[in-house]
Structures are given as structure tokens and as C-alpha cells.
N, C-alpha and C positions, 0 to 999 in steps of 0.2 A: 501053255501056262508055264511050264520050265523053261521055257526060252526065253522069259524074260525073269525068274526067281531070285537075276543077281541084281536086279533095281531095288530091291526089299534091302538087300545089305542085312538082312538077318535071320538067323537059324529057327526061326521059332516054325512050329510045323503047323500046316494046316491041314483040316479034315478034311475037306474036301477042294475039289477043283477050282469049285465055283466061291469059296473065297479065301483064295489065294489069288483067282485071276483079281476078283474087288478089292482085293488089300494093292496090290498093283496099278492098276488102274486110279484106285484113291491114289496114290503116292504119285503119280509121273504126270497123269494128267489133270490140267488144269480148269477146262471145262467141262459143262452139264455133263449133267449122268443122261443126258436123252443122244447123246455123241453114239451111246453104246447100250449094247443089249447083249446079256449073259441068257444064253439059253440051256436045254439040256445037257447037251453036247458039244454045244459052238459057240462060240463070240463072235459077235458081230461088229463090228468098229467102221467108224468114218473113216476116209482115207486120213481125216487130217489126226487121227488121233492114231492109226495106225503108224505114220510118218509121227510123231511123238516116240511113241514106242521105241521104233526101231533108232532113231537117232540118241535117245538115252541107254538105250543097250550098245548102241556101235562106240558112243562116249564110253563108257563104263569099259568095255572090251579094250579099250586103245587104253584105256588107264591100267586095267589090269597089264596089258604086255608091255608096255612103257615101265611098268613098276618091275617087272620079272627082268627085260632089259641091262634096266638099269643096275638091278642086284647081281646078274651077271658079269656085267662089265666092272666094277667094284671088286668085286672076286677076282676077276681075271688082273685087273691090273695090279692088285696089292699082292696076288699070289707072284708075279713074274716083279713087282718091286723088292720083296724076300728073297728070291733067287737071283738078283742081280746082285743084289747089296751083301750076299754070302760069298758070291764072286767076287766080287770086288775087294773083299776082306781078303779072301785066297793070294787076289794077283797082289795085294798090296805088302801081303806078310812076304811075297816069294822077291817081291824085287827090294825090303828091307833087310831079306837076308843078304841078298846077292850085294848089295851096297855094304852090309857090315862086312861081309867076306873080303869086300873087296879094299877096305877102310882097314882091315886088321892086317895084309899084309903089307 
């Protein structure tokens, strides 16, 4: 039932297992409630709602690390464009000196 809690996209808790798996189950899949049967301890699912399942979680999973990705690489390059750009300032003061020095004699 936690292996699929991030198709909900939300925090709300539930009491028991058995509906949190139903609040899931409502939410991804689109056909009959006779596809699946909640029992004690076990869900039982068709392959074809099984294969639902896991293709909206493999979705979901490729968006969460696409998203992290991408906020990495963002960081990374704006951090190393601040450190390029404070260089550049360095080389640029050192050869306007070197120019006025060499302009004043």
C-alpha cells in the first residue's frame, strides 16, 4: 500500500490500510471495482490494473527525479556562472591596470 502513497499527491493520513489502498485504487484506476478485491491482508488485482499501477508510479518516480535533476543542474550552473563572472572581474581589473601602468609612462 506505501508503494504506491505517492499517486495520492497528499498528506492526509489514513486509518487503516485497507483505505488508503481504496483511495488509490479510486484515483489511478479507471475501471470496475470487480478488477480488484481488498481482503484482510492482501489485494488482489488483475494484471491489467496491476500494470496501471505500476506505470503511474514508474510515471510519477521519473517526474520526481527529473524534477530533482533538473534543480541540480540549475544550481550547478548558476553557481559555476558566479564563479566565472568574479573571475572575469579579477582578470579584467588586473589587465586595466596593467594597461593604465603602462599608458602613464
Amino acid at each position: 500500500s506505501y508503494r504506491y502513497n505517492v499517486l495520492l499527491r497528499s498528506n492526509k493520513e489514513y486509518p487503516s490500510n485497507s483505505e488508503l489502498c481504496t483511495a488509490v485504487l479510486e484515483k489511478v484506476v479507471e475501471s470496475a471495482a470487480d478488477d480488484y478485491q481488498i481482503g484482510v491482508s492482501k489485494i488482489f488485482l488483475k494484471k491489467t490494473i496491476f500494470t496501471q499501477l505500476e506505470s503511474c508510479r514508474m510515471q510519477t518516480q521519473s517526474w520526481a527525479a527529473l524534477t530533482i535533476q533538473k534543480n541540480i543542474r540549475g544550481f550547478i550552473t548558476r553557481r559555476n556562472f558566479q564563479y566565472f563572472k568574479e573571475k572575469t572581474v579579477v582578470i579584467q581589473s588586473h589587465i586595466r591596470g596593467h594597461q593604465a601602468r603602462l599608458e602613464s609612462q
